[in-house]
N, CA, C and O atoms as CSV, one atom per row, in Angstrom:
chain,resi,resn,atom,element,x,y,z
A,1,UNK,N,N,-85.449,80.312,68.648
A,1,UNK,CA,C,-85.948,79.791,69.903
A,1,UNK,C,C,-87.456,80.001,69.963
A,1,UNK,O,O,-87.866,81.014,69.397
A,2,UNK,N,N,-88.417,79.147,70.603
A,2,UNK,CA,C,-89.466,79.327,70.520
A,2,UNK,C,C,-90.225,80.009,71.190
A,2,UNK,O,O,-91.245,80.512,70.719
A,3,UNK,N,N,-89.807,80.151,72.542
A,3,UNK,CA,C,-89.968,81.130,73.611
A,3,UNK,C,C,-89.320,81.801,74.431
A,3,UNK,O,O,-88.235,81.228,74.531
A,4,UNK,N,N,-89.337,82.698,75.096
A,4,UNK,CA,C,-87.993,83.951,75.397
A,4,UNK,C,C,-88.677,84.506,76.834
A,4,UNK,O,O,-89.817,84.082,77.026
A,5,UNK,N,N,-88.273,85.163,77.593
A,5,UNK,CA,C,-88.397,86.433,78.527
A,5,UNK,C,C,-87.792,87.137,77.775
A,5,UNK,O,O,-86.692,87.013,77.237
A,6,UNK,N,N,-88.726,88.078,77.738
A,6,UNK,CA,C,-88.516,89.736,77.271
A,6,UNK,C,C,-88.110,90.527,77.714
A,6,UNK,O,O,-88.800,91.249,78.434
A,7,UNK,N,N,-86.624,90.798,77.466
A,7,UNK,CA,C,-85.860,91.633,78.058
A,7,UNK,C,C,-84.742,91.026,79.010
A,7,UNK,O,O,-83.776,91.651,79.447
A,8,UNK,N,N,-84.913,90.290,79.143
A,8,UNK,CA,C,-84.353,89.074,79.894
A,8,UNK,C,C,-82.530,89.010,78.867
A,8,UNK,O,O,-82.424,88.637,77.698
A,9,UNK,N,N,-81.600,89.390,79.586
A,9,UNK,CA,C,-80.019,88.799,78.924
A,9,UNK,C,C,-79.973,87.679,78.980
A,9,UNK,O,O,-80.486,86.954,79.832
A,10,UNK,N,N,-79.267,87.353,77.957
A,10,UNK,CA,C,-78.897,86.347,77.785
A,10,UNK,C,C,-77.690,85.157,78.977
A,10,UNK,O,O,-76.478,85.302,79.136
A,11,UNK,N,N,-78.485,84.214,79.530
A,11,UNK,CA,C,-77.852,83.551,80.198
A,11,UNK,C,C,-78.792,83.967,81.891
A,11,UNK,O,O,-78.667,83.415,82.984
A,12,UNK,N,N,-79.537,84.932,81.548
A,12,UNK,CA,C,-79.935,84.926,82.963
A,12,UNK,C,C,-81.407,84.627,82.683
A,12,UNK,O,O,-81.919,84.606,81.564
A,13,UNK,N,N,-81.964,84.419,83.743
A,13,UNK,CA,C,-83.554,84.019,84.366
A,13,UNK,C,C,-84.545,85.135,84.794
A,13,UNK,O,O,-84.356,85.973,85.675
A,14,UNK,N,N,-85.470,85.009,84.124
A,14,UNK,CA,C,-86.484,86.353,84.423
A,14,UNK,C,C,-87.060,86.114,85.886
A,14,UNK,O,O,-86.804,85.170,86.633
A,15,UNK,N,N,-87.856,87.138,86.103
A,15,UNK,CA,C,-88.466,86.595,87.381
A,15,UNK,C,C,-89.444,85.343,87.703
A,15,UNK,O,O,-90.115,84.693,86.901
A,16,UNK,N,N,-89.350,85.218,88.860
A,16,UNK,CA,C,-90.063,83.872,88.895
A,16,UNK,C,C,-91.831,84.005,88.327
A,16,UNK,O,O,-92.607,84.950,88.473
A,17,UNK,N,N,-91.985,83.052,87.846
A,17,UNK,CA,C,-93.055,82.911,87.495
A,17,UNK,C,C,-94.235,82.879,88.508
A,17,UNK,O,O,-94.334,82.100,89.456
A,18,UNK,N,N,-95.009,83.740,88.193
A,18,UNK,CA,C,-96.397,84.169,89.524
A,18,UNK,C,C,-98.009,82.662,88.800
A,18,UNK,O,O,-98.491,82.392,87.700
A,19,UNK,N,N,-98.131,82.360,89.657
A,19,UNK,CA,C,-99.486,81.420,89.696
A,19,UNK,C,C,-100.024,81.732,88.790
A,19,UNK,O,O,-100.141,80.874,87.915
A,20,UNK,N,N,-100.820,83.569,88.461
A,20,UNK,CA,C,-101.359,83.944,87.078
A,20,UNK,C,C,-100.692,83.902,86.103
A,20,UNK,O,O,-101.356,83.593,85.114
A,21,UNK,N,N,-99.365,84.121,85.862
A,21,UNK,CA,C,-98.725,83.504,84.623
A,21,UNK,C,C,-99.126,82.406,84.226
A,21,UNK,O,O,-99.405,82.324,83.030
A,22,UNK,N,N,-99.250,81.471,84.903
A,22,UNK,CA,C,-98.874,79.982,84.853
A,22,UNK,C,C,-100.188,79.626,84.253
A,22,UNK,O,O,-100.327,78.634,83.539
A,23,UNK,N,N,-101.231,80.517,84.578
A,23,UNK,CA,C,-102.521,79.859,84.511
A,23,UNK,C,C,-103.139,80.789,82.861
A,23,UNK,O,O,-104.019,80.574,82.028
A,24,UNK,N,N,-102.303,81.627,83.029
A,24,UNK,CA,C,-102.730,82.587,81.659
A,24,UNK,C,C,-101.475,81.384,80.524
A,24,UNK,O,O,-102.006,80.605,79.733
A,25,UNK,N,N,-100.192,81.426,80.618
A,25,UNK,CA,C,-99.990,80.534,79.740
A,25,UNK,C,C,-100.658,79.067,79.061
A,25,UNK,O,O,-100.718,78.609,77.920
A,26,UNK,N,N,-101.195,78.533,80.650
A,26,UNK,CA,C,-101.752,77.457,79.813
A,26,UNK,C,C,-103.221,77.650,79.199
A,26,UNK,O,O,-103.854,76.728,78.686
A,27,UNK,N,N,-103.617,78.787,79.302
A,27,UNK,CA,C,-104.732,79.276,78.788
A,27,UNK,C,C,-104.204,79.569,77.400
A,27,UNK,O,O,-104.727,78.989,76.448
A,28,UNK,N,N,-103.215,80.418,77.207
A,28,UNK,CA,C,-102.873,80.727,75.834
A,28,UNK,C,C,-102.851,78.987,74.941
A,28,UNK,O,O,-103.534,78.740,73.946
A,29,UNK,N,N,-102.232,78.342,75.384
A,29,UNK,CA,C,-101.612,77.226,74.740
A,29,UNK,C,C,-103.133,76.135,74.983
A,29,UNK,O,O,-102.891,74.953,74.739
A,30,UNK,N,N,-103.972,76.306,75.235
A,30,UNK,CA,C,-105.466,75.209,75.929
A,30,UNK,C,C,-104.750,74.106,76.913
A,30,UNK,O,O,-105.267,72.994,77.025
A,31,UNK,N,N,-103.844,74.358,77.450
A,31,UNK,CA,C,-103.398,72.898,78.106
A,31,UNK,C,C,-104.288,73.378,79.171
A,31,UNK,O,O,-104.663,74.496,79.524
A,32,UNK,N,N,-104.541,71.983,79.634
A,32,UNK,CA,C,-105.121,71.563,81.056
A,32,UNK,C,C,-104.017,71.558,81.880
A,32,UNK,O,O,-102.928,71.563,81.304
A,33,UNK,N,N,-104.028,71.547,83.696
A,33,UNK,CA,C,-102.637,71.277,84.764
A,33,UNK,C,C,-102.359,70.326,84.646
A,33,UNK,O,O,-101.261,70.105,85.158
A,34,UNK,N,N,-103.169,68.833,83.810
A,34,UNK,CA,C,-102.783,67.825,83.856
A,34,UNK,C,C,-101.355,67.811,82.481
A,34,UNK,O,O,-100.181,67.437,82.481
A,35,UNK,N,N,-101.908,68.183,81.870
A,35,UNK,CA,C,-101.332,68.289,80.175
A,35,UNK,C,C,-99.622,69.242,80.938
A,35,UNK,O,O,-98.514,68.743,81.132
A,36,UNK,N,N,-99.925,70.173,81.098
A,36,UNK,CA,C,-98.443,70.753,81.922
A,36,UNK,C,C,-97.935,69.648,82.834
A,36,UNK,O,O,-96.846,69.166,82.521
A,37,UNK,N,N,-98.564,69.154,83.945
A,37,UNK,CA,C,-98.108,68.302,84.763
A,37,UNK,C,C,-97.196,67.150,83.713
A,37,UNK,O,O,-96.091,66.624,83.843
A,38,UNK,N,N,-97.998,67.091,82.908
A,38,UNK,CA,C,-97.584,65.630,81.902
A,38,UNK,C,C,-96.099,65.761,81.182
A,38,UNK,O,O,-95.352,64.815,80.930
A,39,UNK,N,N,-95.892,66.936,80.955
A,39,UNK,CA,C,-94.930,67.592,80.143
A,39,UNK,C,C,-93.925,67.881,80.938
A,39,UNK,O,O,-93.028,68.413,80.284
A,40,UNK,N,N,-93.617,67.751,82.261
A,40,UNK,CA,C,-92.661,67.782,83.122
A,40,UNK,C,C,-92.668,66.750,83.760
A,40,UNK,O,O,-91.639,66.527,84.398
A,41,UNK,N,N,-93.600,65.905,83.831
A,41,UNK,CA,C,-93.229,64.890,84.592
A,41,UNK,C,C,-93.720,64.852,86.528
A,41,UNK,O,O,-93.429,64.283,87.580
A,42,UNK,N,N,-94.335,65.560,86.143
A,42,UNK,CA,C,-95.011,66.160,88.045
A,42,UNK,C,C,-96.321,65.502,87.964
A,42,UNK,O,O,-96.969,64.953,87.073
A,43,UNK,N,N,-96.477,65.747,89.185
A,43,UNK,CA,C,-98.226,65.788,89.733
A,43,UNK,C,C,-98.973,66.705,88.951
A,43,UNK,O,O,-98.500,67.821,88.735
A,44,UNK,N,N,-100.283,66.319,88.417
A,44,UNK,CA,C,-101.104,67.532,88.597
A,44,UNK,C,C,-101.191,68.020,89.504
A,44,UNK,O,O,-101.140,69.222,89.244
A,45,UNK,N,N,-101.355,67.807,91.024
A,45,UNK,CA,C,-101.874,67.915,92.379
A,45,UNK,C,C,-100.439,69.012,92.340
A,45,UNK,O,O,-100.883,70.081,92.758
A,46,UNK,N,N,-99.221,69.159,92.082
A,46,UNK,CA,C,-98.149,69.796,92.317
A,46,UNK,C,C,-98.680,71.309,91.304
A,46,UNK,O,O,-98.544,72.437,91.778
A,47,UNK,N,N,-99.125,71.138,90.251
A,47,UNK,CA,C,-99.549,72.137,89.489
A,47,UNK,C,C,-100.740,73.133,89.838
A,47,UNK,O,O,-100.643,74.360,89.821
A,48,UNK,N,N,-101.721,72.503,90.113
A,48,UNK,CA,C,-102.641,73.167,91.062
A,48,UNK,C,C,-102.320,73.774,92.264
A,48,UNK,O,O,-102.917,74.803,92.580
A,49,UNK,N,N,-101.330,73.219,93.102
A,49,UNK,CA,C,-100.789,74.122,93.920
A,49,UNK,C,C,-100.398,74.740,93.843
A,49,UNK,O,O,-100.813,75.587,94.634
A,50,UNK,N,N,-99.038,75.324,92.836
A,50,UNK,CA,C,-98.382,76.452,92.445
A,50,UNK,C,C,-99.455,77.368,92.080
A,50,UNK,O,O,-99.753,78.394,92.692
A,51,UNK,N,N,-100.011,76.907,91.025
A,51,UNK,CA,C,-100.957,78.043,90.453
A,51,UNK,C,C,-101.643,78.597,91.558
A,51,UNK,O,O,-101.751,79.806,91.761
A,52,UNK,N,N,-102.226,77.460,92.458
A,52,UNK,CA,C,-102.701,78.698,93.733
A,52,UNK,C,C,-101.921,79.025,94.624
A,52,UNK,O,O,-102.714,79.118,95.561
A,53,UNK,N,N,-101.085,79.237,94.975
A,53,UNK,CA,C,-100.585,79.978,95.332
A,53,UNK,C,C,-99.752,79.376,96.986
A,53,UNK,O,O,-99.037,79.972,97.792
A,54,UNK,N,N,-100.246,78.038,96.941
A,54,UNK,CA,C,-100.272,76.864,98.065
A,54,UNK,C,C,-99.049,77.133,98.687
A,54,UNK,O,O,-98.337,77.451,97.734
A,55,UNK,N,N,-98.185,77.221,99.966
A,55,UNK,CA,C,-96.886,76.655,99.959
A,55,UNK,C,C,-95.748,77.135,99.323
A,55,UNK,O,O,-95.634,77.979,98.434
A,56,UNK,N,N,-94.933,76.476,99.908
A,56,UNK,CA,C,-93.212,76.766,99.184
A,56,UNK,C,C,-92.679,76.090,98.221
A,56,UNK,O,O,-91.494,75.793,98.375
A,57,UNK,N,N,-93.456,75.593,96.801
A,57,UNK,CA,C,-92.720,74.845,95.787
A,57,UNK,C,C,-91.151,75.003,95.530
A,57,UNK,O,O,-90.628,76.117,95.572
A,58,UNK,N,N,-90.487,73.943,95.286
A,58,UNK,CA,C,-89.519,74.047,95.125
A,58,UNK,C,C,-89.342,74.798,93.804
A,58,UNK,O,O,-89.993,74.611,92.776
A,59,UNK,N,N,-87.988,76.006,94.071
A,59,UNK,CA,C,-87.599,76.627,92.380
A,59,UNK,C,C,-87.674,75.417,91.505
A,59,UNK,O,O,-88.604,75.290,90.709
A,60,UNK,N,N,-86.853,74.644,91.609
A,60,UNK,CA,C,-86.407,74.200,90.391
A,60,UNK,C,C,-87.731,73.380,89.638
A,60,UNK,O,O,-88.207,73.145,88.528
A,61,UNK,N,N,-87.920,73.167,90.898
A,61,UNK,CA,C,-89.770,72.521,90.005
A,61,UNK,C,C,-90.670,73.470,89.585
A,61,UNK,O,O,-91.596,73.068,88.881
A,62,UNK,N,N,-90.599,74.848,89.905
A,62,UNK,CA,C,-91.335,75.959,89.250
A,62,UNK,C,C,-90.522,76.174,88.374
A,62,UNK,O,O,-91.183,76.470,87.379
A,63,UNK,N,N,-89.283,76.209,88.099
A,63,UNK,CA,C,-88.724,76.623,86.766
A,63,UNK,C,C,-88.855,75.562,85.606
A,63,UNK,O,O,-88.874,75.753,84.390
A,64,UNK,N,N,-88.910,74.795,86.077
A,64,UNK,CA,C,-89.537,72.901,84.931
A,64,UNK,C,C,-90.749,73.342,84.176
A,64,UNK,O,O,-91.016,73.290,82.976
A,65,UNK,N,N,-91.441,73.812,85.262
A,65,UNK,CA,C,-93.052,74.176,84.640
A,65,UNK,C,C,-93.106,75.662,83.472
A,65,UNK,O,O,-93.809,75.957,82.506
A,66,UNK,N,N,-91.791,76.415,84.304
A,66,UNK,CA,C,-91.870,77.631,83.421
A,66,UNK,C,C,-91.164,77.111,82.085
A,66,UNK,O,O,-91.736,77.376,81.028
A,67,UNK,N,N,-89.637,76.194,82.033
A,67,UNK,CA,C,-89.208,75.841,80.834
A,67,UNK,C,C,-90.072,75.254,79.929
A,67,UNK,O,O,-89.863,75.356,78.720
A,68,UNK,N,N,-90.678,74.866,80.215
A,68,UNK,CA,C,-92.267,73.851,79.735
A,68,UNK,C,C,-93.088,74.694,78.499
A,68,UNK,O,O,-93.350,74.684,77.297
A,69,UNK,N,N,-93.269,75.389,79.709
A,69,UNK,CA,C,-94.207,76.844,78.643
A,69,UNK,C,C,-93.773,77.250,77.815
A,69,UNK,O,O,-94.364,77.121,76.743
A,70,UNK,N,N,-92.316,78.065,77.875
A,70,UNK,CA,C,-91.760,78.864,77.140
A,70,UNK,C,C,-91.059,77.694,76.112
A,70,UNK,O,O,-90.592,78.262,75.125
A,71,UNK,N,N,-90.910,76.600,76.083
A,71,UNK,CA,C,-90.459,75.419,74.984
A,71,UNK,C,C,-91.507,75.440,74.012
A,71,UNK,O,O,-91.376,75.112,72.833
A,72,UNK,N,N,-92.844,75.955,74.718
A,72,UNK,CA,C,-94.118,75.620,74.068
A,72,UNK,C,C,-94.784,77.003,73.263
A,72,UNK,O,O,-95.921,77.119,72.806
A,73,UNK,N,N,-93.679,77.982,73.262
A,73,UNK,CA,C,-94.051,79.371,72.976
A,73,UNK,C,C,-94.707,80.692,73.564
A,73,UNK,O,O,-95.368,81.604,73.066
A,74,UNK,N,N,-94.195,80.373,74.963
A,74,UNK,CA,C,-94.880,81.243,75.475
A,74,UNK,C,C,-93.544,82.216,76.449
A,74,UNK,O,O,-92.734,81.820,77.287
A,75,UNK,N,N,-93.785,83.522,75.901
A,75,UNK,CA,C,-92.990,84.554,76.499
A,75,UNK,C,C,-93.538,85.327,78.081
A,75,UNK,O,O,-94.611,85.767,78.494
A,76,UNK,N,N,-92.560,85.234,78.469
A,76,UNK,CA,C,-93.252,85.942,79.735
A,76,UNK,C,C,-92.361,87.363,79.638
A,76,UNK,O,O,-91.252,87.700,79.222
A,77,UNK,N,N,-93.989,88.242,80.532
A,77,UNK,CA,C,-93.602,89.323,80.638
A,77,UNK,C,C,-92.992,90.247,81.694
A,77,UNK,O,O,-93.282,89.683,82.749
A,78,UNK,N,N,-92.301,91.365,81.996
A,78,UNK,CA,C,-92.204,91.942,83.442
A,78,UNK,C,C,-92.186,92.949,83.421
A,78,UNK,O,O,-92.099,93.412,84.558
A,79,UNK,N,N,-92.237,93.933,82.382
A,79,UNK,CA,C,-92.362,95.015,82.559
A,79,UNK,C,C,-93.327,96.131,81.156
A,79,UNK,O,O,-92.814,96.285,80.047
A,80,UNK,N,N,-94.425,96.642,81.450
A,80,UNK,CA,C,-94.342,97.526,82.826
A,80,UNK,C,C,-94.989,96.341,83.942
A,80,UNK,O,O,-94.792,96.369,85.156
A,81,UNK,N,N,-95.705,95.433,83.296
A,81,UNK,CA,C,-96.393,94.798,84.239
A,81,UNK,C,C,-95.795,93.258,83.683
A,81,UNK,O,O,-95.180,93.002,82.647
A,82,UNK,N,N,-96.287,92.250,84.933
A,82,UNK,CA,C,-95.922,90.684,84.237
A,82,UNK,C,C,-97.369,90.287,84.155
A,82,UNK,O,O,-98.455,90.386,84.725
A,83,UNK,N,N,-96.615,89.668,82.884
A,83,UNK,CA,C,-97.937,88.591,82.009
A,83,UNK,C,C,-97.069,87.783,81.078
A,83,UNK,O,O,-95.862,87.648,80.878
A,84,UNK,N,N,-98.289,87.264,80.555
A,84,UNK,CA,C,-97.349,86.398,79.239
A,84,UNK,C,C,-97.696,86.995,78.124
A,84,UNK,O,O,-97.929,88.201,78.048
A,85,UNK,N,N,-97.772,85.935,76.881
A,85,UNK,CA,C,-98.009,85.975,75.317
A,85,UNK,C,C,-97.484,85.093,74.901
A,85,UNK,O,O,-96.619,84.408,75.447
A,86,UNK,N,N,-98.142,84.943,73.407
A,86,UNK,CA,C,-97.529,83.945,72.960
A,86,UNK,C,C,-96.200,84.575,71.858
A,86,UNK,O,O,-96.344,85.540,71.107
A,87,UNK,N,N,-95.204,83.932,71.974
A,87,UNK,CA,C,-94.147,84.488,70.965
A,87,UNK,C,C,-93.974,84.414,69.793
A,87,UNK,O,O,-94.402,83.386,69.268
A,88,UNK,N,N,-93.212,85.566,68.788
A,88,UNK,CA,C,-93.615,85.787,67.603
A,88,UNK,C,C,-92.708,84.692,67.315
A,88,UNK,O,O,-91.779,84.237,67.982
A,89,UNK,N,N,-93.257,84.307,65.979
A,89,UNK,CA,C,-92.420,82.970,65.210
A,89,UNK,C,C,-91.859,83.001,64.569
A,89,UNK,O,O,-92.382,82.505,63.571
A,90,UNK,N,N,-90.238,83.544,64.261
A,90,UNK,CA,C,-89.555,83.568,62.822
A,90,UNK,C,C,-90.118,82.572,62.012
A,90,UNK,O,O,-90.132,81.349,62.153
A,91,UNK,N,N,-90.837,83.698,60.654
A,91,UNK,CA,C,-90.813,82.415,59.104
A,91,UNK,C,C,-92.798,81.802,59.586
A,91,UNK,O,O,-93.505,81.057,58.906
A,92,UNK,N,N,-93.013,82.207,60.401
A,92,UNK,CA,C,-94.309,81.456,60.692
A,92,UNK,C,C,-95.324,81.932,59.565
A,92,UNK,O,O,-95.517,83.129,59.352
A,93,UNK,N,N,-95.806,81.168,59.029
A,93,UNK,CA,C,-97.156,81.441,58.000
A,93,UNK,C,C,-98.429,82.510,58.280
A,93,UNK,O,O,-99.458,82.389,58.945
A,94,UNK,N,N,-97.990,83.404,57.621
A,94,UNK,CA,C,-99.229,84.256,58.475
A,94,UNK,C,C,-100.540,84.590,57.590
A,94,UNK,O,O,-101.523,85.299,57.807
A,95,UNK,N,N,-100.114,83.726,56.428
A,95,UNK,CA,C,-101.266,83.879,55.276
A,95,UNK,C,C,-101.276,85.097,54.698
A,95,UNK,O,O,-100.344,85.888,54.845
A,96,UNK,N,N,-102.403,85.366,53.945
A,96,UNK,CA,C,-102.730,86.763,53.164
A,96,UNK,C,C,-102.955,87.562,53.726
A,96,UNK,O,O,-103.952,87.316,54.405
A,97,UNK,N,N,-102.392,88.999,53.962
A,97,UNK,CA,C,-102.914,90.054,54.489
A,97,UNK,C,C,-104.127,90.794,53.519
A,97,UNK,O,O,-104.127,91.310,52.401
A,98,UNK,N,N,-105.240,90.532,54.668
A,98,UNK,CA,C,-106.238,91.566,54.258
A,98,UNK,C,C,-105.948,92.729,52.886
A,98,UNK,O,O,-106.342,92.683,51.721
A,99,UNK,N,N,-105.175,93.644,53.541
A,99,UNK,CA,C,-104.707,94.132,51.734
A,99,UNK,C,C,-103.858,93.841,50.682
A,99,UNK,O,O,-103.444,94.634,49.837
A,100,UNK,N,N,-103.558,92.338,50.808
A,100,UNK,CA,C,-102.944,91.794,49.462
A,100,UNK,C,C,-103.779,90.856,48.980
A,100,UNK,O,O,-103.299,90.154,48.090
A,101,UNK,N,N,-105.048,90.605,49.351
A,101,UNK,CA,C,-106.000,89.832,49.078
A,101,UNK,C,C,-106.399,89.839,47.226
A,101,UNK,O,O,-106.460,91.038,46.952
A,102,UNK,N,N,-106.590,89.274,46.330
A,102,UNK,CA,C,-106.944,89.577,44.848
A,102,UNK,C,C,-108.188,87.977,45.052
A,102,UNK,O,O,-108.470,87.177,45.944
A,103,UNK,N,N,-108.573,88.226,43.674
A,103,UNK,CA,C,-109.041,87.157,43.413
A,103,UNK,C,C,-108.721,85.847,42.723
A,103,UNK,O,O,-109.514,85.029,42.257
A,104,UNK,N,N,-107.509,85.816,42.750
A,104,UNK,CA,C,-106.400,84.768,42.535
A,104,UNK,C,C,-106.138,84.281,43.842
A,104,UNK,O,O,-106.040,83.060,43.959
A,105,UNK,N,N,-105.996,85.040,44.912
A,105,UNK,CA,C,-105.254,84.146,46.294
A,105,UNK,C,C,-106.485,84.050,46.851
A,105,UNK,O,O,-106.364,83.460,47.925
A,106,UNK,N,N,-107.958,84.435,46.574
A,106,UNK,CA,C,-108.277,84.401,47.305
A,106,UNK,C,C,-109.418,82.782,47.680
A,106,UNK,O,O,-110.475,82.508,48.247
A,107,UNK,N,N,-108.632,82.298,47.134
A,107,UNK,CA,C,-109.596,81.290,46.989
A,107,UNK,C,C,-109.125,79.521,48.272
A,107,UNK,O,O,-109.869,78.540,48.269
């Protein structure tokens, strides 16, 4: 899977996603609110609001935006504190480590 809540069982929902999540994920990933907006199918104008903090968005349209993210690799956090990250990648290429470097790979 590409993205997870941490700590989070299986079959259940982490906590709701806070405005700074939202705005630190798409920071991790460079999306713009439009680029998220685009990817669910919303307003930007709906995205900018959540993130600030506007009003009573509907869950299920804050959870669209959170499935969004975390489709896109991004883990959210809750404890000790919430934040995000981006999630580790089974099999992902991580290149040469600094001390396996020779002058055969290193080129």
């Amino acid at each position: 899977m590409a993205g997870s809540d941490e700590g989070a069982q299986s079959g259940t929902r982490g906590a709701p996603m806070t405005p700074g999540q939202s705005r630190a994920a798409r920071g991790l990933l460079g999306w713009s609110e439009a680029d998220l907006a685009a990817r669910v199918g919303l307003a930007e104008d709906f995205v900018r609001s959540v993130e600030g903090g506007y009003g009573d968005p509907p869950a299920g349209q804050v959870e669209a935006l959170r499935s969004a993210l975390v489709a896109a690799g991004i883990a959210f956090t809750d404890s000790p504190t919430q934040g995000v990250r981006l999630a580790e990648r089974p099999g992902a290429d991580e290149g040469t480590r600094l001390d396996a470097l020779t002058t055969e790979n290193d080129r």
